[in-house]
Structure formats: structure tokens, C-alpha cells
mmCIF file as gemmi writes it, N, C-alpha and C atoms, coordinates in Angstrom:
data_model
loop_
_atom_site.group_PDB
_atom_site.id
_atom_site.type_symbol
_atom_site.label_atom_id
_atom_site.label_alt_id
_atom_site.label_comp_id
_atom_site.label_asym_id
_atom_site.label_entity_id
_atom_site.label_seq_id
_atom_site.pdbx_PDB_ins_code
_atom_site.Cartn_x
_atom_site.Cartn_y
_atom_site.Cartn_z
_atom_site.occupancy
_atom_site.B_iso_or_equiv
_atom_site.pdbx_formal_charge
_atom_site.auth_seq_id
_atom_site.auth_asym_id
_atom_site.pdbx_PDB_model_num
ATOM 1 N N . UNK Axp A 1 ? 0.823 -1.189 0 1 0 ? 1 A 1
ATOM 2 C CA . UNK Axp A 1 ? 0 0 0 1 0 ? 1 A 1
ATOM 3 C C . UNK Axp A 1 ? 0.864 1.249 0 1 0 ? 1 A 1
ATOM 4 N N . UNK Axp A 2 ? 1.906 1.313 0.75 1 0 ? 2 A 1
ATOM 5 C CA . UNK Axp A 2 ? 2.544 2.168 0.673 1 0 ? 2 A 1
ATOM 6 C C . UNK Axp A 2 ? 3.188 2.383 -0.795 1 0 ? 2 A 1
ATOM 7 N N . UNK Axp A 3 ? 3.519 1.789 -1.748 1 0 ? 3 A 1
ATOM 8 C CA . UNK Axp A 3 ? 4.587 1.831 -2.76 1 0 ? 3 A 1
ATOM 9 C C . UNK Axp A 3 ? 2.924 2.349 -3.408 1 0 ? 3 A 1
ATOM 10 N N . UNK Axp A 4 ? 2.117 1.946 -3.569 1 0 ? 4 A 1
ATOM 11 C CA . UNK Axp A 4 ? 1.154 2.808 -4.199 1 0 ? 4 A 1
ATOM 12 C C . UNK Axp A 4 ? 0.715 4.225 -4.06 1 0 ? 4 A 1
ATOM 13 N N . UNK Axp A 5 ? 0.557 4.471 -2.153 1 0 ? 5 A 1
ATOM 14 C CA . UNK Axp A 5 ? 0.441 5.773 -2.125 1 0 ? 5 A 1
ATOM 15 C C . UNK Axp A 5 ? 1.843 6.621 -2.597 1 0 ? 5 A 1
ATOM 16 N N . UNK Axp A 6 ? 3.153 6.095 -2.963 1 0 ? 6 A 1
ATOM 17 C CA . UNK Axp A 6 ? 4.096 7.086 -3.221 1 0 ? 6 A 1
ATOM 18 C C . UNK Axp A 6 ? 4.196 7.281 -4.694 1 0 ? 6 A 1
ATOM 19 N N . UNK Axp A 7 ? 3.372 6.221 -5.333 1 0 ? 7 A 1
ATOM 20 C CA . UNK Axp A 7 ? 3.084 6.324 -6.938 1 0 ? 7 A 1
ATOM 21 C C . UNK Axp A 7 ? 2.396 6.697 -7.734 1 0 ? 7 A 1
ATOM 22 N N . UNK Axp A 8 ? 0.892 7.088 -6.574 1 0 ? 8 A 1
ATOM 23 C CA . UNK Axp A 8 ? -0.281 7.626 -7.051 1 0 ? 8 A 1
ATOM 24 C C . UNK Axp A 8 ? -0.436 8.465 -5.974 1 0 ? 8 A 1
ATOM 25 N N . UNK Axp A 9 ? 0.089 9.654 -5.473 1 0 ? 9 A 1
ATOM 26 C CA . UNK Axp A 9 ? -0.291 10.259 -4.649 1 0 ? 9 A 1
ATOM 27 C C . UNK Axp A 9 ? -1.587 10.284 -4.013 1 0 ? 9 A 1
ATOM 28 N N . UNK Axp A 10 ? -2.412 11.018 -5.384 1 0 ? 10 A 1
ATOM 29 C CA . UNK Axp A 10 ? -3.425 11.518 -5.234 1 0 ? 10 A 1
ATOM 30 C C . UNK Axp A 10 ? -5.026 10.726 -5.622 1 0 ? 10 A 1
ATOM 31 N N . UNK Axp A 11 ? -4.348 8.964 -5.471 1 0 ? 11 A 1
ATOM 32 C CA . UNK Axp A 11 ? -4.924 8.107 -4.87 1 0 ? 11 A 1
ATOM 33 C C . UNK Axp A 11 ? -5.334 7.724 -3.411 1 0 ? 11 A 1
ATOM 34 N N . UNK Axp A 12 ? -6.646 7.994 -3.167 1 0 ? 12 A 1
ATOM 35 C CA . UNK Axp A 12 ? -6.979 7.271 -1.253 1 0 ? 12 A 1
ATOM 36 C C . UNK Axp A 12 ? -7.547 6.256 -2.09 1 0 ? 12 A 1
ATOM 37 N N . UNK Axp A 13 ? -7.228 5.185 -0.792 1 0 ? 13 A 1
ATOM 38 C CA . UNK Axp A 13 ? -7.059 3.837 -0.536 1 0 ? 13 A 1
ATOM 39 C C . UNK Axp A 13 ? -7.685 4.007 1.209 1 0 ? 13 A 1
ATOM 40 N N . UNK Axp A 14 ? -8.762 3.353 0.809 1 0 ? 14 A 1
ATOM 41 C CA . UNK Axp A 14 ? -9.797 2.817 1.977 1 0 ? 14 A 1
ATOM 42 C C . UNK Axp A 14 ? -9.751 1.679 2.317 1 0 ? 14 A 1
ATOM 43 N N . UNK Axp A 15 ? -9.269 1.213 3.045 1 0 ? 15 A 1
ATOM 44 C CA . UNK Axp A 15 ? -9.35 -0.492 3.542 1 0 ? 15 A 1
ATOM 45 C C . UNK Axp A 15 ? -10.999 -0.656 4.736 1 0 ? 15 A 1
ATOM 46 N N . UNK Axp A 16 ? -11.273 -1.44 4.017 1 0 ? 16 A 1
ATOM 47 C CA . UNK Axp A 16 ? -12.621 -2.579 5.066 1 0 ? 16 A 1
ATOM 48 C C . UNK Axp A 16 ? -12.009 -3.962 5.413 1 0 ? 16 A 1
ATOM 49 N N . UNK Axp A 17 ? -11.79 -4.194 6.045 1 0 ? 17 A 1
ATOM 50 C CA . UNK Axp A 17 ? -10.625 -5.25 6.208 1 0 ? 17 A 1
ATOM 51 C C . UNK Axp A 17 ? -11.82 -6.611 6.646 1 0 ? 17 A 1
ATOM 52 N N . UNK Axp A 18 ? -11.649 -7.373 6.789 1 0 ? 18 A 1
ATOM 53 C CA . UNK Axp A 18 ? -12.591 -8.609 7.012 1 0 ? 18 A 1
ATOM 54 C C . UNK Axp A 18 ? -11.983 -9.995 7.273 1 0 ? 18 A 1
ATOM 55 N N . UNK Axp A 19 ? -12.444 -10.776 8.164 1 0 ? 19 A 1
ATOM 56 C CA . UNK Axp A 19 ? -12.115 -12.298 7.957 1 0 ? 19 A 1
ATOM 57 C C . UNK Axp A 19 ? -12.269 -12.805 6.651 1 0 ? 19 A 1
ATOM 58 N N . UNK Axp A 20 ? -11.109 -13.641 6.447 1 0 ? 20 A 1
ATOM 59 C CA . UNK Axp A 20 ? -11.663 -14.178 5.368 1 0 ? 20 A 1
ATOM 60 C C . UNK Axp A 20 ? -11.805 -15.994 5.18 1 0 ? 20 A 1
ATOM 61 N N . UNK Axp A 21 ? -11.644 -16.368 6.263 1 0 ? 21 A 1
ATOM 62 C CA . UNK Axp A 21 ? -11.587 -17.459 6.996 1 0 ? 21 A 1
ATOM 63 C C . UNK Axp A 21 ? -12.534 -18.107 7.892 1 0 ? 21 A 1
ATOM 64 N N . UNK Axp A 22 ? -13.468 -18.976 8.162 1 0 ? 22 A 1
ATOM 65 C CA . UNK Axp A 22 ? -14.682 -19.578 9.404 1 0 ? 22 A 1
ATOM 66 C C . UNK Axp A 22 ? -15.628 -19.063 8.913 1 0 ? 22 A 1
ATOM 67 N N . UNK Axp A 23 ? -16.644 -19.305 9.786 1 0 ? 23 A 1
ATOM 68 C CA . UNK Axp A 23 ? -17.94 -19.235 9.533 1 0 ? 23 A 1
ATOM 69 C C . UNK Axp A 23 ? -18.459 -17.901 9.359 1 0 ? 23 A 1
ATOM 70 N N . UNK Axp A 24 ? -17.844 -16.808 10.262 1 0 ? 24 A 1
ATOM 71 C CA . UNK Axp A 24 ? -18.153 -15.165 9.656 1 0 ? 24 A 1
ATOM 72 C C . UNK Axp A 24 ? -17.896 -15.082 8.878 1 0 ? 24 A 1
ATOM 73 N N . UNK Axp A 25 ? -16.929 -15.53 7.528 1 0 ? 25 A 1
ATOM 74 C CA . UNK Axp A 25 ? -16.058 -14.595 6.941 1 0 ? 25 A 1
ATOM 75 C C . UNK Axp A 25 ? -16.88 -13.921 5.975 1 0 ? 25 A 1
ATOM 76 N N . UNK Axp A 26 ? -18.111 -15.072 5.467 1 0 ? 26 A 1
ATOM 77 C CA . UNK Axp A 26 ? -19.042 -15.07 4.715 1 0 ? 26 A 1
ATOM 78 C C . UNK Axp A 26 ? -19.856 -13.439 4.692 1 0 ? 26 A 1
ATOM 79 N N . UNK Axp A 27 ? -20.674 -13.708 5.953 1 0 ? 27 A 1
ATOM 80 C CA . UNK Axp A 27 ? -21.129 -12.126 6.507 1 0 ? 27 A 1
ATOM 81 C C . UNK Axp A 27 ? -20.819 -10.98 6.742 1 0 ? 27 A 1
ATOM 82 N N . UNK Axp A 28 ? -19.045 -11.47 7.067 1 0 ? 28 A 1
ATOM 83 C CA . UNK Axp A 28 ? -18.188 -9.704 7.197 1 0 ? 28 A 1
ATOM 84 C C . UNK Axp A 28 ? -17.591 -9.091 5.624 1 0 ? 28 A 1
ATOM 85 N N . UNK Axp A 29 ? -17.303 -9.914 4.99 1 0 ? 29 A 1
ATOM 86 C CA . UNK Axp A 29 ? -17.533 -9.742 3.452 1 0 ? 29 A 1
ATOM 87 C C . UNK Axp A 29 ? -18.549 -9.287 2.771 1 0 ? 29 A 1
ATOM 88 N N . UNK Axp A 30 ? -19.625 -10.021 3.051 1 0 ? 30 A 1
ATOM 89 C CA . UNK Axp A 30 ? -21.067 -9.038 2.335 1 0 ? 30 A 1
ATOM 90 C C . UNK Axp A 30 ? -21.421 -7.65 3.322 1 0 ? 30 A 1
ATOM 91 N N . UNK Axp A 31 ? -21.034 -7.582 4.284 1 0 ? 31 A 1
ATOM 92 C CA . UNK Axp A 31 ? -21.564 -6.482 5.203 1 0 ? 31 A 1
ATOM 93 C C . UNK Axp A 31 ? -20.494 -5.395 4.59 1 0 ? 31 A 1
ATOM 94 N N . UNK Axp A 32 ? -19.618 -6.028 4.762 1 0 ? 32 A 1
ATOM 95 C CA . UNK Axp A 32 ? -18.001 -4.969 4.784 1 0 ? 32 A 1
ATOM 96 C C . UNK Axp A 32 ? -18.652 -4.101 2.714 1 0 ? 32 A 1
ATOM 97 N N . UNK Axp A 33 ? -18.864 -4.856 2.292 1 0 ? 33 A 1
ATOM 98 C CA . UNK Axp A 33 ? -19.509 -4.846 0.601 1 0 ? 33 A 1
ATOM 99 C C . UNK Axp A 33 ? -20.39 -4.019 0.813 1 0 ? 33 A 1
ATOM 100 N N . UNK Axp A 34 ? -21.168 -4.244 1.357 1 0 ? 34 A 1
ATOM 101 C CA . UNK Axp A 34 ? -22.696 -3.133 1.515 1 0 ? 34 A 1
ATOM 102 C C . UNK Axp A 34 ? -22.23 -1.622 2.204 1 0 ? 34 A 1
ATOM 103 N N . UNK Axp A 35 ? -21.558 -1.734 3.019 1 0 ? 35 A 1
ATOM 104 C CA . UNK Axp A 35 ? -20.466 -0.503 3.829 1 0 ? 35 A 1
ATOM 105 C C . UNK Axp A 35 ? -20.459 0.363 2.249 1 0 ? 35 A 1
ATOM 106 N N . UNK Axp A 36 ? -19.223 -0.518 1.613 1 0 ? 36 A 1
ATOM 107 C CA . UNK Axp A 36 ? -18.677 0.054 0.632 1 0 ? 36 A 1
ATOM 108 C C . UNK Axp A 36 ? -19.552 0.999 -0.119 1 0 ? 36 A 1
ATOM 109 N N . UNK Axp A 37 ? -20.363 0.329 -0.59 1 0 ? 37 A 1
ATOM 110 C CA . UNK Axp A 37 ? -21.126 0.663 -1.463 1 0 ? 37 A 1
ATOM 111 C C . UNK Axp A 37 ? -21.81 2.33 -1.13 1 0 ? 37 A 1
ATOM 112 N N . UNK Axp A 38 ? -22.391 1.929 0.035 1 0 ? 38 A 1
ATOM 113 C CA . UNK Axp A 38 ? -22.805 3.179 0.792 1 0 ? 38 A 1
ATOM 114 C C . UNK Axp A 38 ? -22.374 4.174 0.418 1 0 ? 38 A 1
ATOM 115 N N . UNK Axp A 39 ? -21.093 4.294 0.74 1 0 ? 39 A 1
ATOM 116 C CA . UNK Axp A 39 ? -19.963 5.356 0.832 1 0 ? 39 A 1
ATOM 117 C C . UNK Axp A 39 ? -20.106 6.408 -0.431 1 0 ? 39 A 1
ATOM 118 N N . UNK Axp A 40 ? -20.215 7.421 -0.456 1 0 ? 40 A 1
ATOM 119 C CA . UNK Axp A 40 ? -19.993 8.043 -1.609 1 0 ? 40 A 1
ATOM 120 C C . UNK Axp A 40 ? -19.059 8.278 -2.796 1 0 ? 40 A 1
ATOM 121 N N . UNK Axp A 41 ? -17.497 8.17 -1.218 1 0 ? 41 A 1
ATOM 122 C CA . UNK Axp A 41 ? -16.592 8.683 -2.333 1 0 ? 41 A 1
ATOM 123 C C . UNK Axp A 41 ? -15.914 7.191 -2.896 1 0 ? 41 A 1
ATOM 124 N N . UNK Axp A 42 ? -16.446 6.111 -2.529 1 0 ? 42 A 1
ATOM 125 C CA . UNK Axp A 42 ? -15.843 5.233 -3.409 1 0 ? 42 A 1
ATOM 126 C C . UNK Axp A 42 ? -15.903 4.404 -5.088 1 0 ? 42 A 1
ATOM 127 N N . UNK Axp A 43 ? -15.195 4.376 -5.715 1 0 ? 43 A 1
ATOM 128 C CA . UNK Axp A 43 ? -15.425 4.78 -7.284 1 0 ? 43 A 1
ATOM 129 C C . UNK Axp A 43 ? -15.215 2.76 -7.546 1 0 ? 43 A 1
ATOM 130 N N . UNK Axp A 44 ? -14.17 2.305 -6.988 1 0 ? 44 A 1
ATOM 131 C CA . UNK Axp A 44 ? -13.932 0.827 -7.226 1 0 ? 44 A 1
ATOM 132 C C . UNK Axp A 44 ? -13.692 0.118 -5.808 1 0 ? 44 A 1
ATOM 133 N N . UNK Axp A 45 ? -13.869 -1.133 -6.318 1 0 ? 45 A 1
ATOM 134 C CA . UNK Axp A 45 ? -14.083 -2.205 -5.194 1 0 ? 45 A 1
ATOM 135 C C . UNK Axp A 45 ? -13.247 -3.152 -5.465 1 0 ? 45 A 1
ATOM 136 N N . UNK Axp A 46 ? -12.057 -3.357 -4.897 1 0 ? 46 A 1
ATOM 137 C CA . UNK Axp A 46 ? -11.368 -4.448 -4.92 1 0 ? 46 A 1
ATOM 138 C C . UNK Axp A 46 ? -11.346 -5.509 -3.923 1 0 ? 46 A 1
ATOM 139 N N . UNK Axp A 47 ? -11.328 -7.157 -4.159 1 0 ? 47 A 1
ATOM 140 C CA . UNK Axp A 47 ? -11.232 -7.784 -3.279 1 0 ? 47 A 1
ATOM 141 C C . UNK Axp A 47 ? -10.074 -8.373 -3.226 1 0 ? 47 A 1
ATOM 142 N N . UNK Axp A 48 ? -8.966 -8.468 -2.348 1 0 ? 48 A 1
ATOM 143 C CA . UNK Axp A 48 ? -8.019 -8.85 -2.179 1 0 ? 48 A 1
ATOM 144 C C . UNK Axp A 48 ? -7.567 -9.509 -0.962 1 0 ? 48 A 1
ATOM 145 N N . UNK Axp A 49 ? -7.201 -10.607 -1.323 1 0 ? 49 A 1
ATOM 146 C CA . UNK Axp A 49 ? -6.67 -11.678 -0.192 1 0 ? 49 A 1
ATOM 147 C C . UNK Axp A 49 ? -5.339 -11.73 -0.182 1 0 ? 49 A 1
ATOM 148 N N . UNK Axp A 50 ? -5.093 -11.73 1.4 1 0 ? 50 A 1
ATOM 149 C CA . UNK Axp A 50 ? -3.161 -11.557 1.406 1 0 ? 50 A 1
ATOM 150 C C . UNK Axp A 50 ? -2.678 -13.015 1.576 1 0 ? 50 A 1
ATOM 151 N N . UNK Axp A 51 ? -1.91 -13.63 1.27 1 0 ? 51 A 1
ATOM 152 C CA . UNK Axp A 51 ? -1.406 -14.709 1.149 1 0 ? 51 A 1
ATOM 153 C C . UNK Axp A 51 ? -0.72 -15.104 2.894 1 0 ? 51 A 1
ATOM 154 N N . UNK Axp A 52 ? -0.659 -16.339 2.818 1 0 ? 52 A 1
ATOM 155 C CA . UNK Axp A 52 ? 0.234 -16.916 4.336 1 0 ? 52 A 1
ATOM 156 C C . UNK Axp A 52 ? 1.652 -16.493 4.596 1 0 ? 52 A 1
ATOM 157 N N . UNK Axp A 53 ? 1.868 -16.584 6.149 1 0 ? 53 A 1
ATOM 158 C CA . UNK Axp A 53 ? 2.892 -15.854 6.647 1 0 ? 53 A 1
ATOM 159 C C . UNK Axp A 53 ? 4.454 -16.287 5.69 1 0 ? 53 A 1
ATOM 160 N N . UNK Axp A 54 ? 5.408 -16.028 5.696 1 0 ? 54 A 1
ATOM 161 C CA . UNK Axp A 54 ? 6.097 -16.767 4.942 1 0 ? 54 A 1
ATOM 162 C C . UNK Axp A 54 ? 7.059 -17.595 6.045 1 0 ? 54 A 1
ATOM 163 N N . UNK Axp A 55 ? 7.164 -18.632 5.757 1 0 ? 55 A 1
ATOM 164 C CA . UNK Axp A 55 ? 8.22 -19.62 6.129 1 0 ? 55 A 1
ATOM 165 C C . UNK Axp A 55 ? 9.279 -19.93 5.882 1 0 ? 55 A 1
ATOM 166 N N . UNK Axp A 56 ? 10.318 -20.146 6.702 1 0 ? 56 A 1
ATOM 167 C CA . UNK Axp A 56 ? 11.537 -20.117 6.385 1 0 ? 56 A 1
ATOM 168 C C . UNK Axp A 56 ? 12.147 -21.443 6.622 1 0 ? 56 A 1
């Protein structure tokens, strides 16, 4: 996120952050979605999943 805000300045970047894992993850995803939507100033919706810790 950072290497983006120093590349697109005059890009905001809103995070809704959510489980994405068990039996909520389902509901905090569609809720966290409906949030979004709400919002005025948001133009796109990305869903993005961060990958596992790394192992060494």
C-alpha cells in the first residue's frame, strides 16, 4: 500500500478489512460490501486476499 500511495499520490485507498476465513467470513464480506457501497466517495471495489505468513 505504501509503494502505491508514493506512486499515485493523489490516490486514497480505503481499507474494510474482514475475515476471510470460518464461519463469519461469509457475513463480514457481504456487510463490509454493503459498507462500501454506501460510501460516496468510493469509485472501485477491490477484493483482495493476502497470502500466508512466509516460512523459512
Amino acid at each position: 500500500m505504501l509503494k502505491v500511495s508514493r506512486e499515485v499520490p493523489l490516490l486514497e485507498i480505503i481499507l474494510y478489512p474482514v475475515t476471510v476465513q470460518g464461519k463469519n467470513a461469509s457475513n463480514e464480506i457481504i456487510n463490509q460490501i454493503i459498507k462500501c457501497n454506501h460510501d460516496n466517495e468510493v469509485d472501485v471495489i477491490m477484493l483482495i486476499r493476502g497470502g500466508a505468513r512466509l516460512r523459512i
